[in-house]
C-alpha positions in Angstrom: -13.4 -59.8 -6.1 -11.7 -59.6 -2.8 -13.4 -57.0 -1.4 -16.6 -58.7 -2.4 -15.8 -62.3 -0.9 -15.2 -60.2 2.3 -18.5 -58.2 2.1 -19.8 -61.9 1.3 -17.9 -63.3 4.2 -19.3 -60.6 6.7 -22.9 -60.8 5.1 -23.4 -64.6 5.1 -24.2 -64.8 8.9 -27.3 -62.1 8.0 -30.6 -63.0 6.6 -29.9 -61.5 3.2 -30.8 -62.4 -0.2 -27.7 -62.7 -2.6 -29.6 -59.8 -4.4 -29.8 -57.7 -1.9 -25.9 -58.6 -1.3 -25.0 -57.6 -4.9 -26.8 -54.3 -4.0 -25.0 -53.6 -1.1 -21.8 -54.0 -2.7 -22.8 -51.7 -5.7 -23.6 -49.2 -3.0 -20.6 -49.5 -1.3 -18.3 -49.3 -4.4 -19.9 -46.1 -5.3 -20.2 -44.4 -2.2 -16.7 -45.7 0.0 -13.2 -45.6 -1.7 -11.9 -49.0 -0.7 -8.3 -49.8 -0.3 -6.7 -53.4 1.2 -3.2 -53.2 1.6 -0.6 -56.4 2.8 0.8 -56.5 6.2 3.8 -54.2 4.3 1.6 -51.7 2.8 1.4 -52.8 -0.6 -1.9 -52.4 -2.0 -3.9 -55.6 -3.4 -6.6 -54.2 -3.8 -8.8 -50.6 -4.9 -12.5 -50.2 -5.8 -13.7 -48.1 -9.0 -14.2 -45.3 -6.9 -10.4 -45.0 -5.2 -9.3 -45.2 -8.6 -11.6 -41.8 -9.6 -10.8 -40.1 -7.1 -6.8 -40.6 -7.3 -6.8 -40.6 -10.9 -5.0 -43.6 -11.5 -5.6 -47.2 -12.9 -5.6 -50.1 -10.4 -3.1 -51.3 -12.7 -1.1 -48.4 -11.5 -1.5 -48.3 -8.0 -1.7 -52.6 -7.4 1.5 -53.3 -5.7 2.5 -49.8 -4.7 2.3 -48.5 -1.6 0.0 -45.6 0.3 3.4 -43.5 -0.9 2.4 -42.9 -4.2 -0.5 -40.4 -2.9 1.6 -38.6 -0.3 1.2 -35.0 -1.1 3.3 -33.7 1.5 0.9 -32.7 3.8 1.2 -34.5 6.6 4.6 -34.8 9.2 6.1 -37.9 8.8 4.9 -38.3 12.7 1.4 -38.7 11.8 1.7 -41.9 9.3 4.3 -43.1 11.9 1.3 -43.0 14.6 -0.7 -44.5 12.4 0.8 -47.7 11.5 1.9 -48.1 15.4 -2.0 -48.2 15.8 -2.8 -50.3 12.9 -0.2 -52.6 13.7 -1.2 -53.3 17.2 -4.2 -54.2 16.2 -6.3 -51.0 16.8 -8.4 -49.1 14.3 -7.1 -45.8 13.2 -9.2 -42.4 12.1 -8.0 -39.7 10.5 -8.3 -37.1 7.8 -5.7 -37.3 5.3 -4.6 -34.8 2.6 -3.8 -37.1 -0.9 -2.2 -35.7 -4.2 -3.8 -37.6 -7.3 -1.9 -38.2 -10.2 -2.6 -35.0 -12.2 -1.3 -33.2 -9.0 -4.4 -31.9 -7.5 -5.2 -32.5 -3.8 -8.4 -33.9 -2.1 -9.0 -35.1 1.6 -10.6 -38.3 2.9 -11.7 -39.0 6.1 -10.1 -42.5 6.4 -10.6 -45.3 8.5 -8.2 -48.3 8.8 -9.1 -51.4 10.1 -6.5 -54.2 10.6 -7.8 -58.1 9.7 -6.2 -60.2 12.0 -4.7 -63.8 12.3 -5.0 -66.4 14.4 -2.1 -65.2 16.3 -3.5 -61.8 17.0 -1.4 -60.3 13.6 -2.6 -58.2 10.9 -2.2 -60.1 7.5 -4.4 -57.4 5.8 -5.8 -53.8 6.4 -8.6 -52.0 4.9 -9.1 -48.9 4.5 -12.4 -47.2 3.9 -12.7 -43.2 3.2 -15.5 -41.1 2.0 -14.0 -37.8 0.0 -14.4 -34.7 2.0 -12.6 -32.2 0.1 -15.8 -30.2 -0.1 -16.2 -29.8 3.6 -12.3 -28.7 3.9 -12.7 -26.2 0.8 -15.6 -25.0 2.9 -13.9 -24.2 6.0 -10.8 -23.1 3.7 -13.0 -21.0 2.6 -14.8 -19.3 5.9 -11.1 -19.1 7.3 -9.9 -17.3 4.4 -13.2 -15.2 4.5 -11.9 -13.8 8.0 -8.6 -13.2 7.9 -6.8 -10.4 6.6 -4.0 -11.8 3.1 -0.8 -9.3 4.1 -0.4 -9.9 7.7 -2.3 -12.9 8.3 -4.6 -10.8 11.7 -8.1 -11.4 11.4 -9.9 -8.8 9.3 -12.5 -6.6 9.6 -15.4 -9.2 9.0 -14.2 -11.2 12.1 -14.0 -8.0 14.1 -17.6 -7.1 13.3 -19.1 -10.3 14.1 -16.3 -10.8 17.3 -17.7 -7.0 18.2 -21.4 -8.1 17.9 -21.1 -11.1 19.6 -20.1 -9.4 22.6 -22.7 -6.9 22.1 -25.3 -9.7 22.3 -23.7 -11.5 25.6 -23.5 -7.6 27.2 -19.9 -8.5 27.8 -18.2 -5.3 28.7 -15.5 -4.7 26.5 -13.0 -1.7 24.9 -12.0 -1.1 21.8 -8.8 -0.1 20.9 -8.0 1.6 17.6 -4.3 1.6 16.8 -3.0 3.7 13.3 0.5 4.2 12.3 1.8 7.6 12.3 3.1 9.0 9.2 2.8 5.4 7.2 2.7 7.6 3.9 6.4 8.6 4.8 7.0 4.9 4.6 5.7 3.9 1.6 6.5 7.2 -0.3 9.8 7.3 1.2 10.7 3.3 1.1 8.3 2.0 -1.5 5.0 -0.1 -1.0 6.8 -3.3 -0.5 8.9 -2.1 2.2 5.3 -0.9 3.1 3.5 -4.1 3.4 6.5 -5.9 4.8 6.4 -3.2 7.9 2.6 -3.9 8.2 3.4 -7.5 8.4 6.2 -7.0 10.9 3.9 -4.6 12.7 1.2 -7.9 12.6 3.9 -9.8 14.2 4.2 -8.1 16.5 0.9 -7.0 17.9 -0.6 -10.8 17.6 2.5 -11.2 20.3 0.2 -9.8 22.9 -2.8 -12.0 21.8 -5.1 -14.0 24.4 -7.9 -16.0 24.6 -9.5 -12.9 25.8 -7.9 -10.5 23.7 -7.0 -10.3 20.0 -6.3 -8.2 17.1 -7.7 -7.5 13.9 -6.0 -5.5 10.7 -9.2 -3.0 10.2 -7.7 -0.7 7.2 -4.3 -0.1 5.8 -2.2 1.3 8.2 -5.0 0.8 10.7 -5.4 -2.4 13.7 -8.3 -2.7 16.1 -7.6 -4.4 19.4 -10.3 -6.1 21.2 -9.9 -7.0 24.8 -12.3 -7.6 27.7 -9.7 -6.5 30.6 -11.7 -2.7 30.5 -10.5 -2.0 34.1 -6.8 -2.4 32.9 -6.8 -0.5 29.6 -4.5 1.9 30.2 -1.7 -0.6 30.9 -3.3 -2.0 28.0 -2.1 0.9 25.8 0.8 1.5 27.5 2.0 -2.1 26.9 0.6 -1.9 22.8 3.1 1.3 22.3 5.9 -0.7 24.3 6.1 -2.8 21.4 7.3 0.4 19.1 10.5 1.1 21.3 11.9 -1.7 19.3 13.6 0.0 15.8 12.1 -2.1 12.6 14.2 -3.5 10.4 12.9 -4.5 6.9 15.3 -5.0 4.1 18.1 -2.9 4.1 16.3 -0.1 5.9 16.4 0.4 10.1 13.6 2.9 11.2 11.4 3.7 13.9 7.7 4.2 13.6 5.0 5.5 16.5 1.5 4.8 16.9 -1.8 6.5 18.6 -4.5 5.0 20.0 -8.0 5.6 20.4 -10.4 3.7 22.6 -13.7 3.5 23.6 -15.2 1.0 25.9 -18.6 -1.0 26.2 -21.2 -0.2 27.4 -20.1 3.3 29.0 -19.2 4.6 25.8 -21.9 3.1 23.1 -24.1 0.4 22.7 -23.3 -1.1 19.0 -20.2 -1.4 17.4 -20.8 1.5 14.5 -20.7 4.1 17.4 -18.2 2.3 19.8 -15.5 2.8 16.6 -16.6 6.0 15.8 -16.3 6.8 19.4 -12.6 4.9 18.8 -11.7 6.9 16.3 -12.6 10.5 17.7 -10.3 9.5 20.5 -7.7 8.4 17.9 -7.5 11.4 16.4 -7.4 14.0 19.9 -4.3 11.4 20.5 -2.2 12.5 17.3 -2.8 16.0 18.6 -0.7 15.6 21.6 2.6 16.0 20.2 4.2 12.9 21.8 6.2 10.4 19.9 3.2 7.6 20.4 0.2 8.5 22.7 -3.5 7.3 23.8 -6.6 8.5 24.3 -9.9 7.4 25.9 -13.0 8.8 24.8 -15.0 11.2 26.4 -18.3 13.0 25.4 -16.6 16.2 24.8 -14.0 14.8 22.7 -16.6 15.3 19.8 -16.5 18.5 19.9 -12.8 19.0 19.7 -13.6 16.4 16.3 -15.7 19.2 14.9 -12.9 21.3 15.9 -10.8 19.3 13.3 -13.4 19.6 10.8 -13.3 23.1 10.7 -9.8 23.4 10.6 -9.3 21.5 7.3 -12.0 24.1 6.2 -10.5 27.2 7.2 -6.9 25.9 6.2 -8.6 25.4 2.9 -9.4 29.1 2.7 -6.6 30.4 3.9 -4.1 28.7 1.7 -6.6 30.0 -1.3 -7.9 33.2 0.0 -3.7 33.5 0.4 -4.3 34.2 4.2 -1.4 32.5 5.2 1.9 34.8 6.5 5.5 34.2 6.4 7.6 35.4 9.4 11.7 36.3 8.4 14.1 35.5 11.5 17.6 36.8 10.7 20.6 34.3 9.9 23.7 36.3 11.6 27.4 35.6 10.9 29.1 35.5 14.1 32.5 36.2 13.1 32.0 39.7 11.6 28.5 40.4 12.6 26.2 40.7 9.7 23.1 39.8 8.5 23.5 36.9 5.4 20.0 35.9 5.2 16.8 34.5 7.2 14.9 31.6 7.5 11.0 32.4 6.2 8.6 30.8 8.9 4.6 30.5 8.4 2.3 31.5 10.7 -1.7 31.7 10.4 -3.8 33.7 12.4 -7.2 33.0 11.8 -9.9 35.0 13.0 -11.9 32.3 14.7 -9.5 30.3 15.9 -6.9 32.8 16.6 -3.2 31.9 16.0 -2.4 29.0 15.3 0.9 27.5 15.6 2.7 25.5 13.1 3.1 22.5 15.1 -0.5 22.1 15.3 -1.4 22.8 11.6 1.2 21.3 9.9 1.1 17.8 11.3 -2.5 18.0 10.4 -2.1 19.5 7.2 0.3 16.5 6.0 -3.0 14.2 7.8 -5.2 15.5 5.1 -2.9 16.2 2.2 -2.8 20.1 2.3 1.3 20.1 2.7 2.0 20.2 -0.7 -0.2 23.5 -1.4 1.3 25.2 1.5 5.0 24.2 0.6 4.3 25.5 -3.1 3.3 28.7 -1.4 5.7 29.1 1.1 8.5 28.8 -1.7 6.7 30.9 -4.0 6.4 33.8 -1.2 9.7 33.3 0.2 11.5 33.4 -2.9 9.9 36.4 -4.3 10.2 38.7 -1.3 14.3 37.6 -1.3 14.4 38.7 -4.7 12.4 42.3 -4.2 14.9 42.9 -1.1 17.9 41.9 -2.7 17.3 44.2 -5.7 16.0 46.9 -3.5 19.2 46.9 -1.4 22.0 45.8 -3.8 22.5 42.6 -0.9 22.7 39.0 -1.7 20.8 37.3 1.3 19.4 34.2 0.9 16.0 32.6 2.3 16.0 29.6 3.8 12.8 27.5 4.0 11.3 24.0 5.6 10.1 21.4 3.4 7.8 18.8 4.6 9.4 15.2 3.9 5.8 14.4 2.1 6.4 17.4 0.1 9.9 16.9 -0.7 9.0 12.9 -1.7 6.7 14.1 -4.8 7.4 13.2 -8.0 7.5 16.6 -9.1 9.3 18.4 -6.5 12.7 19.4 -8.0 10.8 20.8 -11.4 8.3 22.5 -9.4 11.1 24.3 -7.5 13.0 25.2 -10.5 10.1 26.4 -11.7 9.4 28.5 -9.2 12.8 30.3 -8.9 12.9 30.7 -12.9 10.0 32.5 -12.7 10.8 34.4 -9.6 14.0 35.5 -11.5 15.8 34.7 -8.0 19.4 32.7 -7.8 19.8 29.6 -7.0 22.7 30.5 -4.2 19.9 32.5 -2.9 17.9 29.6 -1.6 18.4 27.0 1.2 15.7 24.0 1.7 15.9 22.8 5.5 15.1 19.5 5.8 14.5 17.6 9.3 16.4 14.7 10.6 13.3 12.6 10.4 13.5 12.9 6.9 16.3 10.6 6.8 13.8 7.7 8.2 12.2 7.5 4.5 15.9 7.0 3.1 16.1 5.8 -0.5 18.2 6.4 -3.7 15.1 8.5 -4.6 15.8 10.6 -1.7 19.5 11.2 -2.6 18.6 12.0 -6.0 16.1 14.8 -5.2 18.6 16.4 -2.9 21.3 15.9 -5.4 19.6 17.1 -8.4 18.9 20.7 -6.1 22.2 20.7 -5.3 22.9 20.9 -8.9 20.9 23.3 -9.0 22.8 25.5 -6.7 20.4 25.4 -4.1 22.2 24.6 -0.6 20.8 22.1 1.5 20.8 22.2 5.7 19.8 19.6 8.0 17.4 21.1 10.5 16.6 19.9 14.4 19.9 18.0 14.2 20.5 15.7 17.5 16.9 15.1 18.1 15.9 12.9 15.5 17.7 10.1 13.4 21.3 11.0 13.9 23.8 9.0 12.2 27.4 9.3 10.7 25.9 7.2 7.5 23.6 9.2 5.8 25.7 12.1 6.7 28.1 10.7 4.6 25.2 9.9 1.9 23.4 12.9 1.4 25.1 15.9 -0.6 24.0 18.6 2.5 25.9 22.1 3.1 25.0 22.4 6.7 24.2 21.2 10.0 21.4 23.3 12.3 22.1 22.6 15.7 18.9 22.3 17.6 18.2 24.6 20.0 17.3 22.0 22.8 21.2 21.7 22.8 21.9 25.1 22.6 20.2 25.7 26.0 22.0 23.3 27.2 25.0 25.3 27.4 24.7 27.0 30.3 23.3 24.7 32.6 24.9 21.7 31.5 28.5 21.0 31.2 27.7 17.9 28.9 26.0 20.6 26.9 28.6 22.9 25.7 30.6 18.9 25.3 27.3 17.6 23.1 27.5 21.0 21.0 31.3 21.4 20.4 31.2 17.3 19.4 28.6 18.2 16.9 30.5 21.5 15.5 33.7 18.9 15.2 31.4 16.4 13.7 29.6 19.0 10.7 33.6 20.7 10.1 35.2 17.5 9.6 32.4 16.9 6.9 33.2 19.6 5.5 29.7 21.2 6.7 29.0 24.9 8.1 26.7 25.3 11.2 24.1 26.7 11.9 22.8 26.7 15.9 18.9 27.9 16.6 17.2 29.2 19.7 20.2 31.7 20.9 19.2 33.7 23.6 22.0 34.5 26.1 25.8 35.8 25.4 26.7 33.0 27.5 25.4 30.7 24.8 27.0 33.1 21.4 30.5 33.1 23.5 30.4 29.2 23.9 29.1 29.2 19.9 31.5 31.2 19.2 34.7 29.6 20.8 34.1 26.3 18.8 33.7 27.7 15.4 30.0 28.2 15.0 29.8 30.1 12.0 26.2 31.3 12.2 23.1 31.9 14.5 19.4 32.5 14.6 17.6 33.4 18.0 16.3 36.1 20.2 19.6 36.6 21.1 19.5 39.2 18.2 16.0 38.7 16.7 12.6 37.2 17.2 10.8 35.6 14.1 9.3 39.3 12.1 7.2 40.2 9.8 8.3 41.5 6.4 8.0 45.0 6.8 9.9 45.1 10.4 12.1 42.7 9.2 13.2 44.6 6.2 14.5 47.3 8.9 17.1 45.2 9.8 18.4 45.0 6.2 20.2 48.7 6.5 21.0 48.5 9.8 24.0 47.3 11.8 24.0 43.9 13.7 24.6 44.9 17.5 25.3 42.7 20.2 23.7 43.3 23.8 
């Protein structure tokens, strides 16, 4: 009745019938919710409709307060400015966020309008909303639409139409196309949570650089598309996007570094819709993982297509070659310095290909773990490996041992250890008569799963060495942590020696390091006496290098088996 005698109140000075009153109120009551609260906020009175829409009785909500609907929503600083407006006297507008009863939310767009006395005080306020929790649902909705769940970057959708409005406006922009290197070491190694939580991380830190000019998008997985209209600056750009990948990540328990490429392309030099400006991206992308840096970038050029068909080819031929068993192990000979004799080799692939020539591992094995061909090639490097130690050993009465490199996406199947044991029980060969090298960079996809797997070959009496040590993820801890046999010095220290006093300091520190571990070692890439004598002197116990061999075939390598080690 209140709210009517004020409708009645505001009505009587019009030329209205009390009919058409009655109607106006009807209409009112069902289309505004209606609220009038005391000059404290208590509420006297609510229409039908408030009542529906909070889901309580006006029984229930007479002499409460606003309070009662609060659904947390809101700072407390935007009620606060709301009743300093209402209680000078001022209407107020907003959009408010309520919680009904049963503990669902809707959103009103409110208007409060204080009554005043004759003094210029309110003594009364009403408040009239209309219910727009449709409309909000809607843009929840369209927001949600384009932006990517895990790490909160728009997605792919907004990317499109960001892309195409550009397009239309012939705003010259680049694209840049950003993917993680080696992400499948991460979630294999460190598990898909630690996975996602990186990505998010990764997010984090990307969306740092974002502008009203220039933003990022998650496009795929592992996978980030930067927009940005500052073309004649891109490669700073780049530069400045792999600046933020110095940084180690921490997430969890696990510290780590990861490195990106990039590929970009650039409207309108490049392409004139979006489909070919990211396949343009991408073509770049990929000539930048080929460069052997830690994190690199390319821009595209025309003939970078053809170096993509290149690609294509490869995974072809390294296809055949791993079936047509066209593939070839090398032997270089393992020397122990302190009487001179041959205890075993390390097998090394190569692949010459008739096309494409030789080919060096460090081009097809990064791209063999790209398209999932590592785990064939490490099946058949064992299998070959193994077998030919066996056939020289029996042949010769000796007891070498082989030494091969597993792939940290090999070593991180399920199946690994059983596959090897497989392997040497049906080779026939020893365990003592097989060493797995792992890298350093192995120990970035750390876990207890890790451990196990080099445990359970240790228990197998297979010896374990840690290759390329000093250039990659160095540290006391999981020295400590990982059952290993031996430390391979790398040979970018060895060669240090002689030119550099630090060097012979660097190598004798890491000879100290591996004996007080209780560790033998191993150094590579020996080529000069000066570098044996140095070796030597600190208690290297074994060698590899030119010094006394270069990488051989099986047949010249197996002259070395009956022959005496000589020194130059």
């Amino acid at each position: 009745m209140q709210q009517q005698s004020i409708v009645l109140k505001e009505l009587d000075n019009g030329d209205y019938t009390m009919e058409e009153v009655q109607n106006i109120i009807s209409a009112l009551n069902f289309s505004v919710i209606v609220a009038i609260t005391n000059p404290q906020g208590k509420i006297t009175f609510v229409n039908q409709h408030f009542c529906d829409i909070a889901k309580y009785t006006k029984e229930e909500l007479i002499g409460q307060d606003h309070r009662i609907l609060n659904s947390g929503y809101h700072p407390k600083s935007f009620f606060k400015e709301m009743w300093r407006t209402i209680g000078s006297g001022k209407t107020w507008k907003g959009d408010v966020c309520n919680r009904a009863k049963d503990g669902s939310l809707y959103w009103v767009k409110t208007t409060v309008v204080p009554f005043l006395n004759e003094k210029g005080k309110p003594y009364q306020y009403v408040a009239i909303r209309t219910d727009i929790t449709a409309q909000k649902d809607i843009k929840k909705v369209t927001e949600l639409a384009y932006r990517d769940e895990l790490t909160n970057l728009p997605n792919r959708r907004r990317l499109n139409k960001t892309m195409n409005d550009y397009i239309n406006q012939v705003t010259p922009f680049a694209v840049v196309f950003i993917d993680v290197n080696r992400f499948r070491n991460i979630n294999d190694g460190l598990g898909h949570v630690v996975g996602d939580l990186f990505l998010k991380e990764m997010a984090t830190r990307l969306a740092s650089l974002n502008t009203a000019e220039e933003m990022f998008f998650r496009y795929n997985s592992d996978e980030f598309i930067f927009i940005t209209k500052d073309v004649a600056q891109i490669d700073r750009v780049a530069r400045r996007i792999i600046g933020l990948f110095d940084e180690s990540f921490l997430i969890d328990d696990f510290e780590f570094y990861a490195s990106i490429s990039i590929g970009i392309s650039i409207f309108t030099e490049d392409a004139h819709d979006s489909e070919q400006l990211l396949k343009n991206a991408d073509t770049a992308l990929l000539s930048a993982k080929q460069s052997h840096k830690i994190s690199d970038y390319q821009v595209y050029q025309p003939n970078l297509n053809r170096g993509h068909d290149k690609w294509l080819m490869m995974e072809t031929k390294l296809h055949n070659a791993i079936k047509l068993d066209k593939l070839e192990l090398h032997y270089q000979p393992k020397i122990n310095i302190k009487n001179d004799t041959l205890v075993g080799m390390e097998a090394l692939l190569r692949w010459h290909d008739e096309d494409l020539g030789q080919v060096y591992p460090d081009t097809f094995i990064p791209f063999a773990e790209e398209c999932g061909l590592i785990g064939d090639i490490g099946v058949w490097v064992l299998d070959k490996a193994t077998r030919q130690v066996k056939a020289w050993n029996e042949q010769y009465g000796t007891s070498l041992h082989v030494a091969v490199n597993i792939s940290p996406m090999h070593l991180t199947q399920e199946n690994f250890v059983a596959s090897v044991q497989a392997t040497i029980d049906e080779v026939g060969l020893r365990p003592q008569e097989l060493e797995i090298e792992i890298t350093e960079m192995t120990m970035l996809d750390y876990t207890e799963d890790l451990i196990q797997t080099i445990t359970s070959l240790r228990e197998l009496g297979i010896a374990i060495s840690i290759d390329d040590f000093g250039t990659g993820y160095s540290s006391l801890s999981y020295l400590k942590k990982f059952p290993i046999d031996a430390l391979k010095i790398d040979r970018a220290f060895v060669q240090d020696i002689i030119p550099e006093p630090s060097g012979v300091a660097m190598t004798a520190a890491i000879i100290s390091l591996a004996h007080a571990l209780g560790l033998y070692v191993v150094a590579e890439g020996v080529e000069e006496p000066e570098e044996l004598a140095v070796l030597e002197r600190h208690g290297c116990e074994f060698v590899q290098g030119y010094y006394f061999s270069r990488p051989l075939p099986a047949a010249e390598f197996e002259k070395l088996i009956t022959q005496p080690i000589l020194r130059k």
